[in-house]
C-alpha positions in Angstrom: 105.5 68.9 106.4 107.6 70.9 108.6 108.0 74.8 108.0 110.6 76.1 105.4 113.2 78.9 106.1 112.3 81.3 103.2 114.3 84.2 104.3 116.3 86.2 107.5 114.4 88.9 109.1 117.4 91.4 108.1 116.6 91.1 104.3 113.1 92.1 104.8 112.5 95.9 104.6 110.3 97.6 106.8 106.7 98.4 105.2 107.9 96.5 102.2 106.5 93.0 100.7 108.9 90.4 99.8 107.9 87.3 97.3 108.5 83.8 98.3 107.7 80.8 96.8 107.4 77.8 99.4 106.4 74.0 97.9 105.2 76.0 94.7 102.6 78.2 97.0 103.6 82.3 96.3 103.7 84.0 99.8 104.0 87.9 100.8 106.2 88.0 103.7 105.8 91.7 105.4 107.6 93.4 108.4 105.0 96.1 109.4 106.4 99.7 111.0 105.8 98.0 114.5 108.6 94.9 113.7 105.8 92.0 113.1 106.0 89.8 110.2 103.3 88.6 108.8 102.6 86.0 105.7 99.8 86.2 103.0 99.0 84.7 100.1 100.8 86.4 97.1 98.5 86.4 94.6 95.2 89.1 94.6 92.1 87.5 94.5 90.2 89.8 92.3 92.9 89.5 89.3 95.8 87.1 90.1 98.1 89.8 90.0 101.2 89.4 92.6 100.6 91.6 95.9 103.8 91.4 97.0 104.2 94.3 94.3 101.8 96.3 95.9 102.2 99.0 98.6 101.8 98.1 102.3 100.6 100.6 105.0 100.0 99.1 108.6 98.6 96.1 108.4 97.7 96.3 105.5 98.5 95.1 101.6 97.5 97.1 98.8 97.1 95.7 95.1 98.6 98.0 93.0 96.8 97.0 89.9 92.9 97.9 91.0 93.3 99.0 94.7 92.1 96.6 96.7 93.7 96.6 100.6 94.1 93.3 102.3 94.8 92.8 106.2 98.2 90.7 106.8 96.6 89.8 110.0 93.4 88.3 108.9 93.8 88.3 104.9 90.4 89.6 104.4 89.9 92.2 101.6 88.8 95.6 103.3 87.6 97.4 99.8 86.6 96.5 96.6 87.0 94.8 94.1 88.1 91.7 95.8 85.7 90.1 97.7 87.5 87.3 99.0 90.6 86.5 101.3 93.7 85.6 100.6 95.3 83.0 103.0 97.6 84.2 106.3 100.2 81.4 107.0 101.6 81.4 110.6 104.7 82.6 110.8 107.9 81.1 113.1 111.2 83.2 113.8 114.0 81.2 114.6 117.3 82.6 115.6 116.9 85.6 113.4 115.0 83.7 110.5 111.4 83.6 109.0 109.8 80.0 108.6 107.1 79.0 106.8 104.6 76.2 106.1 102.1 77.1 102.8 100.1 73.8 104.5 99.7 75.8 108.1 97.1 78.7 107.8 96.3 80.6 110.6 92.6 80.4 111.4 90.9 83.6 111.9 
């Protein structure tokens, strides 16, 4: 499956997560404080809450339920409670637009 257009860069907001839902699979789509964009997996995997809710410093994501940080460039938890990763899906900007496959994660 070819990647999705889920968004324009210009409606993202820096150090802000926005939710998108691609071929039923939630995604966080970030622009960090240095212009990237990155995509994670929207959902916490210590309590299914939505992360895109949370609060994003660097490169990271923040749960705001229990705390736990995740890194939008690897998806790996960096505190407890979670324990596990949450998936990082490559991203593709096309003529000012964010793409997306939920079937293309990048491999860290």
């Amino acid at each position: 499956m070819a990647a999705s257009r889920v968004l324009a860069v210009a409606e993202l907001v820096e150090n802000q997560a926005s939710r998108v839902v691609v071929d039923g699979v939630p995604i966080a789509v970030v622009k960090d404080s240095a212009g990237d964009v990155h995509a994670i997996g929207d959902t916490c995997t210590h309590g299914e809450i939505s992360l895109s809710e949370g609060f994003v410093e660097g490169e990271t994501l923040e749960c705001w339920a229990h705390g736990s940080q995740f890194s939008l460039v690897t998806g790996k938890p960096l505190n407890l409670p979670a324990y596990e990763p949450v998936p990082v899906y490559a991203v593709e900007l096309i003529d000012g637009d964010v793409f997306i496959d939920p079937n293309v994660t990048k491999e860290i």
